[in-house]
N, CA and C atoms of all chains as a GROMACS GRO file, in nm:
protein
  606
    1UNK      N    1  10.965   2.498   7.322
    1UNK     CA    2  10.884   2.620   7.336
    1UNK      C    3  10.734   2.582   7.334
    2UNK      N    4  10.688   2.636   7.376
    2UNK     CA    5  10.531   2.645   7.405
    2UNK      C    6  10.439   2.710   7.305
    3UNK      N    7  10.353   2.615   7.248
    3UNK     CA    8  10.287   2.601   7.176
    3UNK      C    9  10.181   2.737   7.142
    4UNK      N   10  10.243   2.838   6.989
    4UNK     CA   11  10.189   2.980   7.009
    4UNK      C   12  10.008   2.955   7.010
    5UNK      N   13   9.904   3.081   7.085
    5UNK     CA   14   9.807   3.000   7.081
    5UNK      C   15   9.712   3.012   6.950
    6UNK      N   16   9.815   3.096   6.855
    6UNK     CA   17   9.706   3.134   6.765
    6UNK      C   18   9.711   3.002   6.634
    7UNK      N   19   9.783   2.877   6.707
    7UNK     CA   20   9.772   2.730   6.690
    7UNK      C   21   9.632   2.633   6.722
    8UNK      N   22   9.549   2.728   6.814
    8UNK     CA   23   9.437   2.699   6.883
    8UNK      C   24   9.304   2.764   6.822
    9UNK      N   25   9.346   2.876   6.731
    9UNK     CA   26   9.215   2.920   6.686
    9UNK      C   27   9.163   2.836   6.606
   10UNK      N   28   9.017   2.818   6.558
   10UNK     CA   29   8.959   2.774   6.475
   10UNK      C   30   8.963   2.849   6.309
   11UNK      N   31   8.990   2.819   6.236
   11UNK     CA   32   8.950   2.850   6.093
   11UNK      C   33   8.796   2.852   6.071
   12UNK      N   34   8.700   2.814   6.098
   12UNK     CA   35   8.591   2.835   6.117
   12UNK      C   36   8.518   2.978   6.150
   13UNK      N   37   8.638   3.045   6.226
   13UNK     CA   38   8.585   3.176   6.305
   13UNK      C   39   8.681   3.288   6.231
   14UNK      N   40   8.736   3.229   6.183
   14UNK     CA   41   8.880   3.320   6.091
   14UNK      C   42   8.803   3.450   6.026
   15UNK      N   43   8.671   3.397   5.950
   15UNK     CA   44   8.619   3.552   5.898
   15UNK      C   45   8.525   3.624   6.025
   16UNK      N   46   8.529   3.733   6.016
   16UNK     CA   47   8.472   3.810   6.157
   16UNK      C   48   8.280   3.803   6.125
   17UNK      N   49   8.229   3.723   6.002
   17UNK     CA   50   8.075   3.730   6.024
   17UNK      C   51   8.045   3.589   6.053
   18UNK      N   52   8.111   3.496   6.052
   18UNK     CA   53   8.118   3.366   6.102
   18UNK      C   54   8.131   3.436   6.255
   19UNK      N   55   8.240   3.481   6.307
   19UNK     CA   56   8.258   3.536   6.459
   19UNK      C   57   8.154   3.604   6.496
   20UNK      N   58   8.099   3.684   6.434
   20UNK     CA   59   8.013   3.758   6.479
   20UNK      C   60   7.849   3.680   6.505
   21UNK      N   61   7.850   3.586   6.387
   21UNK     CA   62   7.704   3.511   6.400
   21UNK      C   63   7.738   3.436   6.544
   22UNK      N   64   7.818   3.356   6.599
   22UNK     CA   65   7.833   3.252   6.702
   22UNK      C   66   7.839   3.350   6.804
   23UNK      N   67   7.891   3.455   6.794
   23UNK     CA   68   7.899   3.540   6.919
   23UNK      C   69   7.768   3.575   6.971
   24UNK      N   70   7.654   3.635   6.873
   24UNK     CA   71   7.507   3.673   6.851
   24UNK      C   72   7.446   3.548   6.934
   25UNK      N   73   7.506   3.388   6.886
   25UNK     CA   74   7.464   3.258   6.922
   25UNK      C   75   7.438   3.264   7.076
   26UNK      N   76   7.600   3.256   7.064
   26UNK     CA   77   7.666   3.191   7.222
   26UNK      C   78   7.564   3.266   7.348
   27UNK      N   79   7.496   3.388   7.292
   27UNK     CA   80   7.493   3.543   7.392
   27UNK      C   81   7.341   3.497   7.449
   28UNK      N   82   7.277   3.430   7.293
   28UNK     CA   83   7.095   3.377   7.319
   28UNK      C   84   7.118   3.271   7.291
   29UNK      N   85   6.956   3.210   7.313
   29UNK     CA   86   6.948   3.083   7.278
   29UNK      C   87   6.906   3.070   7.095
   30UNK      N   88   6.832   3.184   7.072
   30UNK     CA   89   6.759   3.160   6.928
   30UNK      C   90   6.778   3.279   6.846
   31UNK      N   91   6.877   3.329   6.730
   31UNK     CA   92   6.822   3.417   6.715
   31UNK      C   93   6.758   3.414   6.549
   32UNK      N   94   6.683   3.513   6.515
   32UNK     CA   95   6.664   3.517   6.378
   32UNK      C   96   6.771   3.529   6.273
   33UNK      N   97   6.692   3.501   6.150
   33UNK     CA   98   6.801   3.576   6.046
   33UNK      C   99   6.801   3.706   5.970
   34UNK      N  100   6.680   3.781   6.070
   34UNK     CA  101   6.663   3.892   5.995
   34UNK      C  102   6.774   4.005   6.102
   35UNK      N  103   6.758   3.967   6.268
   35UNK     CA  104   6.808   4.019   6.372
   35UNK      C  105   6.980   3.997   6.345
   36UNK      N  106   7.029   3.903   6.324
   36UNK     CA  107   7.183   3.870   6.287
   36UNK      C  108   7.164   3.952   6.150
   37UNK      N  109   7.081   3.972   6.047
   37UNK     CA  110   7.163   4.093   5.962
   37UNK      C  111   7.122   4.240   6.017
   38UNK      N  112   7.056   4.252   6.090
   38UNK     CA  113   7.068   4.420   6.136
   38UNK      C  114   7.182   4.434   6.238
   39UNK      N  115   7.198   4.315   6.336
   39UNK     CA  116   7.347   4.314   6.426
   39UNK      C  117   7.450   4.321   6.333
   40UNK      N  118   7.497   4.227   6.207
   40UNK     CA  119   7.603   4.219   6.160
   40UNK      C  120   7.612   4.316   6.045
   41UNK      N  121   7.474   4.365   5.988
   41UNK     CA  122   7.481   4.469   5.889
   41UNK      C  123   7.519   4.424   5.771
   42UNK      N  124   7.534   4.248   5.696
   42UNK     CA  125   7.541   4.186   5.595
   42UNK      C  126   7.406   4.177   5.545
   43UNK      N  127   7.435   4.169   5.373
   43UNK     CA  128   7.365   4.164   5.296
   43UNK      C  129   7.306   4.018   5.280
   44UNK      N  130   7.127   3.975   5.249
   44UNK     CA  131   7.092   3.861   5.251
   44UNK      C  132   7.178   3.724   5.223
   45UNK      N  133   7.233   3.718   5.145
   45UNK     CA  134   7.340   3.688   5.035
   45UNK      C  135   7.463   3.604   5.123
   46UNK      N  136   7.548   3.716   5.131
   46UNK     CA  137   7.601   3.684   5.238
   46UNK      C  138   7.606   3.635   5.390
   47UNK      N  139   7.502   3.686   5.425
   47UNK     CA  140   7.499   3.654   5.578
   47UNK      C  141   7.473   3.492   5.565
   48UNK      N  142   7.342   3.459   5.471
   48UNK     CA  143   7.323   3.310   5.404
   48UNK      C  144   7.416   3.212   5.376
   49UNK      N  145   7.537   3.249   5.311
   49UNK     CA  146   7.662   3.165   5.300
   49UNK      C  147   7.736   3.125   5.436
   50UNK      N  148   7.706   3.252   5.526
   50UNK     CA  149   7.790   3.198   5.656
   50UNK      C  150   7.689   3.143   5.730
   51UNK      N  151   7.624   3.176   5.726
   51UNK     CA  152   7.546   3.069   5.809
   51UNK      C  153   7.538   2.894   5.730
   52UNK      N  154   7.533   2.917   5.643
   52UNK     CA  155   7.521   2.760   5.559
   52UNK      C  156   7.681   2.697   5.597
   53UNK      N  157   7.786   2.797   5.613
   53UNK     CA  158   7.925   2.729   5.602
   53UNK      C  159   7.928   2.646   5.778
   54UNK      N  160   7.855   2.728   5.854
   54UNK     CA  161   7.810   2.690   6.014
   54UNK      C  162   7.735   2.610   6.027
   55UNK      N  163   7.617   2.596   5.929
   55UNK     CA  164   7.504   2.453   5.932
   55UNK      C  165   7.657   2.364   5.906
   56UNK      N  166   7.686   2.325   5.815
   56UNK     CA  167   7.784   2.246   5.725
   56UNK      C  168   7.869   2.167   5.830
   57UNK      N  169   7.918   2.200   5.902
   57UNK     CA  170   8.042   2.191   6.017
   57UNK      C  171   7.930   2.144   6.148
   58UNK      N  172   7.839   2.160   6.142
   58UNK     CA  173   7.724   2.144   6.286
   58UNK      C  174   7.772   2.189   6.383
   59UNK      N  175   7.763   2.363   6.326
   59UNK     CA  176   7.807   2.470   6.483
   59UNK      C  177   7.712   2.481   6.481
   60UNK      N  178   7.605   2.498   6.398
   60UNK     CA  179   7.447   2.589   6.451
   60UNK      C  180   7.364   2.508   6.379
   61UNK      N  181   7.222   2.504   6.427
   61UNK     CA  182   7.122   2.482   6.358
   61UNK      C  183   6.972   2.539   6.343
   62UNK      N  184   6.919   2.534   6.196
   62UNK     CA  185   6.840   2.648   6.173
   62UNK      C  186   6.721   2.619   6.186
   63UNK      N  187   6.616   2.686   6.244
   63UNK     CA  188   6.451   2.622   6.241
   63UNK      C  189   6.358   2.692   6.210
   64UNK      N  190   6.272   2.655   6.078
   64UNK     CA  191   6.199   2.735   6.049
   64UNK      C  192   6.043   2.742   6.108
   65UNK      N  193   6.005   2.809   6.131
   65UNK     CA  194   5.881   2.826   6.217
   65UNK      C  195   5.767   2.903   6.113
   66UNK      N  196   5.645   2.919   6.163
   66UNK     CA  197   5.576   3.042   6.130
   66UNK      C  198   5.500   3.110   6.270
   67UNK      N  199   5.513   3.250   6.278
   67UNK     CA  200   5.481   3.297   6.318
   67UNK      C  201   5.390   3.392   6.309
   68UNK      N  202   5.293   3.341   6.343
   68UNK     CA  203   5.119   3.367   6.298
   68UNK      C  204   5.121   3.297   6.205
   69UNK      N  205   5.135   3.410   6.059
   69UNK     CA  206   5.101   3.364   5.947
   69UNK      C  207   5.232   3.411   5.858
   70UNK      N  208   5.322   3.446   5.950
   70UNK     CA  209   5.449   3.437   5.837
   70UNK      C  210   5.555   3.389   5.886
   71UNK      N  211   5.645   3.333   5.799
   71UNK     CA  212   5.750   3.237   5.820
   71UNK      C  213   5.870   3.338   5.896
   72UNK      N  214   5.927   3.246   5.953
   72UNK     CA  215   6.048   3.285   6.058
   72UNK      C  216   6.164   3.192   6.099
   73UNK      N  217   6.256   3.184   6.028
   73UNK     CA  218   6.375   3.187   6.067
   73UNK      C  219   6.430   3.175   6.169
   74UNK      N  220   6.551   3.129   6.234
   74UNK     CA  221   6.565   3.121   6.343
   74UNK      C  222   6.697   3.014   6.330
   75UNK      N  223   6.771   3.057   6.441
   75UNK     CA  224   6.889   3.000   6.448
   75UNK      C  225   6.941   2.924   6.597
   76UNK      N  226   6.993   2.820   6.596
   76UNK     CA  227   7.071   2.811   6.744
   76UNK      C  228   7.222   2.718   6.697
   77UNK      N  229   7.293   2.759   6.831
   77UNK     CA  230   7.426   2.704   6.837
   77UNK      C  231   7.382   2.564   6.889
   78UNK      N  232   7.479   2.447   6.855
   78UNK     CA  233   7.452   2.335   6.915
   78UNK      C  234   7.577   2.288   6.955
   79UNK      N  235   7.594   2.170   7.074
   79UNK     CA  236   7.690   2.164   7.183
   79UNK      C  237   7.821   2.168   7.127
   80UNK      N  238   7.831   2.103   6.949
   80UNK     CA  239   7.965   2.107   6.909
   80UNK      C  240   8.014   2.248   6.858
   81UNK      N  241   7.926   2.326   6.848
   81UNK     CA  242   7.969   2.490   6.788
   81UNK      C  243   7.992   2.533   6.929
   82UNK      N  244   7.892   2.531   7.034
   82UNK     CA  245   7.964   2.581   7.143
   82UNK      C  246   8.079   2.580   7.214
   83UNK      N  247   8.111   2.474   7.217
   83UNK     CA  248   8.236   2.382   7.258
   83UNK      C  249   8.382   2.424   7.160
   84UNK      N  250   8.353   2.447   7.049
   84UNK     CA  251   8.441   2.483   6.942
   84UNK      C  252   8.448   2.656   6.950
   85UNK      N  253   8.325   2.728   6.960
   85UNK     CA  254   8.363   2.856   6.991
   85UNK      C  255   8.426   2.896   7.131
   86UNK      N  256   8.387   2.862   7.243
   86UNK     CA  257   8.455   2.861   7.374
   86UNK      C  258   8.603   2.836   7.342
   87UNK      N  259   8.641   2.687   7.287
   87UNK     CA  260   8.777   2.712   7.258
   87UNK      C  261   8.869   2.802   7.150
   88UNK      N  262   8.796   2.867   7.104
   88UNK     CA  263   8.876   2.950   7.035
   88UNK      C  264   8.882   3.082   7.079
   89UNK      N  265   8.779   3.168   7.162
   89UNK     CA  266   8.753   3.249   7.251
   89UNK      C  267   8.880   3.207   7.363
   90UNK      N  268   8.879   3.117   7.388
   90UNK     CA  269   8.986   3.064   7.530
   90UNK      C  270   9.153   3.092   7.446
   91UNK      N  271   9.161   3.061   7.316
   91UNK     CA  272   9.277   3.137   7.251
   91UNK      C  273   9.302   3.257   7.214
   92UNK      N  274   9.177   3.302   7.200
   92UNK     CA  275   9.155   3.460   7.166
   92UNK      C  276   9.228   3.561   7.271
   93UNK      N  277   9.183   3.514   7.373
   93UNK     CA  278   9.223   3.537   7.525
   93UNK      C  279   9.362   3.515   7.530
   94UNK      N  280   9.410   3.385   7.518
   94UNK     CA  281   9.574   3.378   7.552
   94UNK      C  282   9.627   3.454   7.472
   95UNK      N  283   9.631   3.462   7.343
   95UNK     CA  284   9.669   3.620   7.259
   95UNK      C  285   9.712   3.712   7.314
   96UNK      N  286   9.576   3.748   7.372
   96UNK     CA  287   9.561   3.866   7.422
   96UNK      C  288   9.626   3.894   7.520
   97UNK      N  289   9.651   3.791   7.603
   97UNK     CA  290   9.695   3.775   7.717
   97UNK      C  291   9.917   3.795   7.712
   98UNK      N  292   9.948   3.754   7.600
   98UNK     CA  293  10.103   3.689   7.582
   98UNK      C  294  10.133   3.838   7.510
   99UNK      N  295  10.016   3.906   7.433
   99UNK     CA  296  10.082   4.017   7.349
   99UNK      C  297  10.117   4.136   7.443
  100UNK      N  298  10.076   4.050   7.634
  100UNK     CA  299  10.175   4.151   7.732
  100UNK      C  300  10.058   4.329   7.751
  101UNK      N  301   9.941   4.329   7.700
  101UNK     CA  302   9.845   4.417   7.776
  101UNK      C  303   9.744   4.426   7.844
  102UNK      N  304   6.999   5.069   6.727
  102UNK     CA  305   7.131   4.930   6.744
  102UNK      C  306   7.232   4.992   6.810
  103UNK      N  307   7.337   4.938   6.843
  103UNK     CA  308   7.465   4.964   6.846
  103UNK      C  309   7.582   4.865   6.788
  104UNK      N  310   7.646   4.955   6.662
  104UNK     CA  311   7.682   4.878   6.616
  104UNK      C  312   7.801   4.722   6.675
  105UNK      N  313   7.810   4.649   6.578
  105UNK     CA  314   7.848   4.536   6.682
  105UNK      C  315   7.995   4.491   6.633
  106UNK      N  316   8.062   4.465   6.794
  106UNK     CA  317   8.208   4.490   6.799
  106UNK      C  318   8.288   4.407   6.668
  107UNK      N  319   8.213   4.328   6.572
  107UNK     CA  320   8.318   4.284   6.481
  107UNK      C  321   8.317   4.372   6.373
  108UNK      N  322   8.271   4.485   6.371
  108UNK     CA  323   8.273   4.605   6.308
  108UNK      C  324   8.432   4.664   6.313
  109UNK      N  325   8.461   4.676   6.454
  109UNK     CA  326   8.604   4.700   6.465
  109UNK      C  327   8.716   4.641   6.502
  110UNK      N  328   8.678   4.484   6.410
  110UNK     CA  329   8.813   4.448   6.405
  110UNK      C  330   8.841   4.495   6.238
  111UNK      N  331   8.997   4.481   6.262
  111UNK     CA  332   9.126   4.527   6.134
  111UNK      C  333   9.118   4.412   6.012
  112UNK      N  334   9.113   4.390   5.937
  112UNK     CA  335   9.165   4.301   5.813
  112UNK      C  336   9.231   4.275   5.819
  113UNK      N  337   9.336   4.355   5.864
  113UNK     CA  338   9.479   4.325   5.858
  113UNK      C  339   9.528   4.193   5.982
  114UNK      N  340   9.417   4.200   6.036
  114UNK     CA  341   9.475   4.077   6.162
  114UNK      C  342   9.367   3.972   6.140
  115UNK      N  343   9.311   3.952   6.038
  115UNK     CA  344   9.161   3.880   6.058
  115UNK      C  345   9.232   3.712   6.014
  116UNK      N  346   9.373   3.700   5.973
  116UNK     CA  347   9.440   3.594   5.919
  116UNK      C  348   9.535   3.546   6.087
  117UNK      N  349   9.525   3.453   6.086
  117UNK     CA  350   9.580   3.363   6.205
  117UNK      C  351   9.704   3.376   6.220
  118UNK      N  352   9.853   3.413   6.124
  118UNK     CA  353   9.989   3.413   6.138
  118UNK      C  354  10.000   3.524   6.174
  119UNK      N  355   9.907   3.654   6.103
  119UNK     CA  356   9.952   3.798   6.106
  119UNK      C  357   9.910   3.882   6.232
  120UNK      N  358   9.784   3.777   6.306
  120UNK     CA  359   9.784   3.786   6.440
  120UNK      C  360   9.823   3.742   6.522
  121UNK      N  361   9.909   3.643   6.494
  121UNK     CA  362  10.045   3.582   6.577
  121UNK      C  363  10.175   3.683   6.585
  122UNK      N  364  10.210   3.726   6.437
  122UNK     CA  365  10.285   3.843   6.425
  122UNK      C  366  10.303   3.908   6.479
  123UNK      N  367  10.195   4.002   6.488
  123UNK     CA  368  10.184   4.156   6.567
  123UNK      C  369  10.175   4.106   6.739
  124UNK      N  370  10.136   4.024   6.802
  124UNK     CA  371  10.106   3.990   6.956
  124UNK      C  372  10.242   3.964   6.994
  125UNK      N  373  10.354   3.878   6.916
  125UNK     CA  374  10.432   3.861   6.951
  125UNK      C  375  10.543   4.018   6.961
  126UNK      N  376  10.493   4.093   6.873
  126UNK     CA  377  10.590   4.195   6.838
  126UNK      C  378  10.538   4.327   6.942
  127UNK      N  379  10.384   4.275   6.991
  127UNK     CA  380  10.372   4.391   7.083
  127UNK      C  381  10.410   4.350   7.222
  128UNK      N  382  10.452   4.280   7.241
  128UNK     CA  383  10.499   4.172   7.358
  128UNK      C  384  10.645   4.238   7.418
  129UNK      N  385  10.712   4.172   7.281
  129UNK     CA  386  10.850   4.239   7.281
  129UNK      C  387  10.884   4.363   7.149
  130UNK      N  388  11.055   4.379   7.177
  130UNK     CA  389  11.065   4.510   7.117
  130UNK      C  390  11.106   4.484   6.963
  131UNK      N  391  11.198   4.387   6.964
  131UNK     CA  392  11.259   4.319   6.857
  131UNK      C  393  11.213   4.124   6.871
  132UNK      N  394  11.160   4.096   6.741
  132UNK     CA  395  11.178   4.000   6.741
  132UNK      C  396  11.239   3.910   6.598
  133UNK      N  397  11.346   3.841   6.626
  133UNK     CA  398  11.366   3.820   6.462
  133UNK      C  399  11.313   3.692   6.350
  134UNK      N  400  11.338   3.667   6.263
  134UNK     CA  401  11.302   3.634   6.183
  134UNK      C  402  11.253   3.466   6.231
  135UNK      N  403  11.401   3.443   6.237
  135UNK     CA  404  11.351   3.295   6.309
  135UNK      C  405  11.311   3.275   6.466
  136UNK      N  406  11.295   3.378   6.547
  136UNK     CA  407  11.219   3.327   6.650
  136UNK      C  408  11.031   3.343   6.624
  137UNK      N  409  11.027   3.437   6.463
  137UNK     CA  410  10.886   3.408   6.448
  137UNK      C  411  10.875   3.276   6.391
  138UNK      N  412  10.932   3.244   6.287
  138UNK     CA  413  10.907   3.108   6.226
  138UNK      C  414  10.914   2.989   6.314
  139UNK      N  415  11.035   3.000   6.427
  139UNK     CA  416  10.954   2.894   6.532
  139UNK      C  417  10.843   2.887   6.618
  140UNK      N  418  10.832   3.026   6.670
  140UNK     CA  419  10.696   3.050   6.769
  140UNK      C  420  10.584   3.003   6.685
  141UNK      N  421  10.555   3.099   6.572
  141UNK     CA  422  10.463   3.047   6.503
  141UNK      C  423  10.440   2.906   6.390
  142UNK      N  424  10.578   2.855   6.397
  142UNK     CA  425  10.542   2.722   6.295
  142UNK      C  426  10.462   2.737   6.186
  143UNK      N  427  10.557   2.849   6.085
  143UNK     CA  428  10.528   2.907   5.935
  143UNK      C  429  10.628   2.852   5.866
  144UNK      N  430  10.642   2.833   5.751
  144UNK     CA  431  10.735   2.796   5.626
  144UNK      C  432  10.807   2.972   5.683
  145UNK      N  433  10.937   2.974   5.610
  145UNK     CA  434  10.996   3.080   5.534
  145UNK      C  435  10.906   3.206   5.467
  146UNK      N  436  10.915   3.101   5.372
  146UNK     CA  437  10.777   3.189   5.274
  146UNK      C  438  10.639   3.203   5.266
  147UNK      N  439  10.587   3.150   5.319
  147UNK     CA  440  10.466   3.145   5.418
  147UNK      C  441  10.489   3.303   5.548
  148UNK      N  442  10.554   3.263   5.590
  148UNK     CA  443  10.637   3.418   5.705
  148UNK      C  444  10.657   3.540   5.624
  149UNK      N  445  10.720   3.547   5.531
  149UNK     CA  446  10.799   3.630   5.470
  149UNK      C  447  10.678   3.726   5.353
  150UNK      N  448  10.557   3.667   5.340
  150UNK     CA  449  10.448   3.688   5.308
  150UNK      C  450  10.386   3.802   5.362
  151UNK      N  451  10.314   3.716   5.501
  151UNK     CA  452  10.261   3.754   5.604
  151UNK      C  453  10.356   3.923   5.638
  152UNK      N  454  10.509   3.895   5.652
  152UNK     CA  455  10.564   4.010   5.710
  152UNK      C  456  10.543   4.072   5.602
  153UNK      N  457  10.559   4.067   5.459
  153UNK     CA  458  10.535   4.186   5.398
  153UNK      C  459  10.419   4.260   5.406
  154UNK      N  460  10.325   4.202   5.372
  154UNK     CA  461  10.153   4.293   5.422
  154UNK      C  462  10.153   4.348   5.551
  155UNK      N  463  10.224   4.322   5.655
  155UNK     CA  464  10.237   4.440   5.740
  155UNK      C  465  10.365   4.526   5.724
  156UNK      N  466  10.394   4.485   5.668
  156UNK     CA  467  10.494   4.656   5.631
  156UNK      C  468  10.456   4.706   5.496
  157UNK      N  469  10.410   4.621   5.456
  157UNK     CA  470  10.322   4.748   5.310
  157UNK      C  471  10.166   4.866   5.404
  158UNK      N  472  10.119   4.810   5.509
  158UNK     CA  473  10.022   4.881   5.555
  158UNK      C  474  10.133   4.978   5.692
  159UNK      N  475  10.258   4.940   5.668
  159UNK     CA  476  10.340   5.042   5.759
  159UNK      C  477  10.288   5.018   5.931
  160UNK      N  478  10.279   4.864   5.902
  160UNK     CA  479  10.249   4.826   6.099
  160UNK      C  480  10.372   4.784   6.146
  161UNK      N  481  10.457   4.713   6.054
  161UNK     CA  482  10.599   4.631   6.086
  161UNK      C  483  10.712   4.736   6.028
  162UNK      N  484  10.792   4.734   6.076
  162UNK     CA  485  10.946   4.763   6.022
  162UNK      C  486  11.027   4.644   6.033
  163UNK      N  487  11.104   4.681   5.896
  163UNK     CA  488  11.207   4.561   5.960
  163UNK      C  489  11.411   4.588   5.949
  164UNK      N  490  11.435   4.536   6.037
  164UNK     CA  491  11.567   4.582   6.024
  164UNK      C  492  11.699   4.508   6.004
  165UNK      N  493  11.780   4.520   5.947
  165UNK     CA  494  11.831   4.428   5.862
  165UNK      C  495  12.048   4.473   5.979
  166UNK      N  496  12.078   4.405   5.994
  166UNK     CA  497  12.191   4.378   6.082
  166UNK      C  498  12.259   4.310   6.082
  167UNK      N  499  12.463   4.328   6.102
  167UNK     CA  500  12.495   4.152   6.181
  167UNK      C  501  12.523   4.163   6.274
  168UNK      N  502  12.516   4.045   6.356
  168UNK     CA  503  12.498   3.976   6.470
  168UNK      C  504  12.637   3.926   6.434
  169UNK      N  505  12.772   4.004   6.459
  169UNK     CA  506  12.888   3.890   6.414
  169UNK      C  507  12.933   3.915   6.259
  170UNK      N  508  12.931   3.796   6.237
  170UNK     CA  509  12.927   3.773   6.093
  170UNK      C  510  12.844   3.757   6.048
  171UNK      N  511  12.680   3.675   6.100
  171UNK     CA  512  12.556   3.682   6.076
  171UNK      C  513  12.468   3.744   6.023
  172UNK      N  514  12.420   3.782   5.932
  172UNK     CA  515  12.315   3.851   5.901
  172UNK      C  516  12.209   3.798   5.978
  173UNK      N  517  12.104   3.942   6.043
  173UNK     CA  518  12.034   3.903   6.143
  173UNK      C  519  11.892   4.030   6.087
  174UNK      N  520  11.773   3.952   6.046
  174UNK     CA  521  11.678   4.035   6.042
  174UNK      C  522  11.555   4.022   6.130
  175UNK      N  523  11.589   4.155   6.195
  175UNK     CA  524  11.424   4.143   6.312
  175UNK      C  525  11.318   4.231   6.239
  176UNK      N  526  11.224   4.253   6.357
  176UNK     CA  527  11.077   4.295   6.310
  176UNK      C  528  11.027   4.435   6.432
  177UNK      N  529  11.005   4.526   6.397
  177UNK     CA  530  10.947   4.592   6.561
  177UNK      C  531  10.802   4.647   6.478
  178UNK      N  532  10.716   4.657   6.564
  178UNK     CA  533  10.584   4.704   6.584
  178UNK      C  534  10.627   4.841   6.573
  179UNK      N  535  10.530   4.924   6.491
  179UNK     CA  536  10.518   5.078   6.463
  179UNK      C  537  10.411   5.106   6.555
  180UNK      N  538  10.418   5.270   6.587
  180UNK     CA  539  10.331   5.312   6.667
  180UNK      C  540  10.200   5.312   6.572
  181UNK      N  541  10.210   5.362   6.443
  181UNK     CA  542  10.097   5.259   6.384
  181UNK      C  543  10.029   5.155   6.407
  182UNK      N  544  10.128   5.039   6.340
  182UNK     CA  545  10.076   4.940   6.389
  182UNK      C  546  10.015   4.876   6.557
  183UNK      N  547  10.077   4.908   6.670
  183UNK     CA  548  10.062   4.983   6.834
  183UNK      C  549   9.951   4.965   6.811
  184UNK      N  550   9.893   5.075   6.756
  184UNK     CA  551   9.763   5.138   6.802
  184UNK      C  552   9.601   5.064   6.700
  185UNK      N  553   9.672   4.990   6.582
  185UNK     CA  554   9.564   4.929   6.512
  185UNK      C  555   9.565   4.839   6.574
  186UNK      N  556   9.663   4.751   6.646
  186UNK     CA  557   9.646   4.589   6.712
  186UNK      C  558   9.577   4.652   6.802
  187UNK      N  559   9.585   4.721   6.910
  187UNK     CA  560   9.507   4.744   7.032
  187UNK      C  561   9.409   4.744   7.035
  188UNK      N  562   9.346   4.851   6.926
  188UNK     CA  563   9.218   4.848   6.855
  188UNK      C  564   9.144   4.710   6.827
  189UNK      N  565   9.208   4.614   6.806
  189UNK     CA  566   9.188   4.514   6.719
  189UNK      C  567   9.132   4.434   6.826
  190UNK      N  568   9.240   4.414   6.918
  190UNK     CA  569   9.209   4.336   7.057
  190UNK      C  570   9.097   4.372   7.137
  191UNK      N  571   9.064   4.514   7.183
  191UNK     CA  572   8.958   4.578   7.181
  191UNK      C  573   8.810   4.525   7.210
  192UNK      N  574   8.845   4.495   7.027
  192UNK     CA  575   8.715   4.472   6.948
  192UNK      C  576   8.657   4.295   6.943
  193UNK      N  577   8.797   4.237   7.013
  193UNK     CA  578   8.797   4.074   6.990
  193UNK      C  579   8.728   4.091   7.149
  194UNK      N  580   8.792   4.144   7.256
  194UNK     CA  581   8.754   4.149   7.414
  194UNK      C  582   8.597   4.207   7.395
  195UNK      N  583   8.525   4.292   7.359
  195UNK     CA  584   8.421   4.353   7.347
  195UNK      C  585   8.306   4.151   7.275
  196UNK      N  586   8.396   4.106   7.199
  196UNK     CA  587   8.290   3.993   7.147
  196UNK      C  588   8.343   3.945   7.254
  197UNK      N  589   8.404   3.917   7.298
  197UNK     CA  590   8.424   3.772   7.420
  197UNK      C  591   8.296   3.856   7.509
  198UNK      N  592   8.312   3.947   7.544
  198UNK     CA  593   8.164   4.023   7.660
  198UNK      C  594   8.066   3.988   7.613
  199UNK      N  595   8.039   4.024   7.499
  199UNK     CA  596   7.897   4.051   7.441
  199UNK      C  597   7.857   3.911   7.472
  200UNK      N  598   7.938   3.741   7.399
  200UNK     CA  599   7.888   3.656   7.368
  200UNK      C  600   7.861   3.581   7.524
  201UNK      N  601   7.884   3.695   7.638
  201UNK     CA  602   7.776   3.636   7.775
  201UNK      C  603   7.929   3.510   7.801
  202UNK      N  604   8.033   3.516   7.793
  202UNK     CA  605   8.158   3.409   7.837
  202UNK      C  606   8.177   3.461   7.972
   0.00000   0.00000   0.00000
């Protein structure tokens, strides 16, 4: 039998604000960390842990800037988070695809 | 804003077996016990887990039969459950858009 694909997802993406930050990623090139908590609607706290669990693994990486005169945040996906979210998106899909709607 | 599609995914599917579960069960009508534990490549009890939390949230039924002399237990998708996976998928297809794939 053929290999089910939810054998293909990543654990990485398993919680939906991990999914949701790479999705925010994949969509731009840069985004903040103030813009990913008004998209995802997490608390400082939290949104901070998933993003640190994503530095950790080198799906994304963070750059701090200033802008003017105040500091700014800022995020990007890098080729191995991309590459790792595409394939799990590409299982997301066969799912979707086998559960026949 | 508008809020953003990992808003509406389920809990109940946010775990990798239990969204193997339900895809397979919205697929087909009956599926039993051990054609999940092979599709999905779960322990017993590892499976038997998973199936209970969807029939404590009343997404799974399960039905108990012989096949023969066999005792034979399958699984069918509730119109409940139907309509939260759909939802669910939805909300996974809405991030595959958003993230520009």
């Amino acid at each position: 039998m053929k290999q089910h694909p939810i054998h293909q997802l990543n654990k990485a993406f398993d919680n939906r604000a991990r999914l949701g930050i790479v999705s925010a990623l994949r969509a731009r090139k840069d985004v903040t960390f103030n813009e990913l908590k008004g998209l995802l609607e997490l608390t400082d706290g939290n949104l901070a842990t998933h993003l640190q669990a994503l530095e950790k693994v080198d799906y994304i990486v963070v750059k701090k800037e200033f802008a003017g005169r105040k500091p700014k945040t800022s995020y990007t996906l890098t080729r191995k988070g991309k590459i790792a979210f595409d394939k799990h998106i590409e299982a997301l899909a066969s799912i979707i695809n086998t559960s026949g709607l």
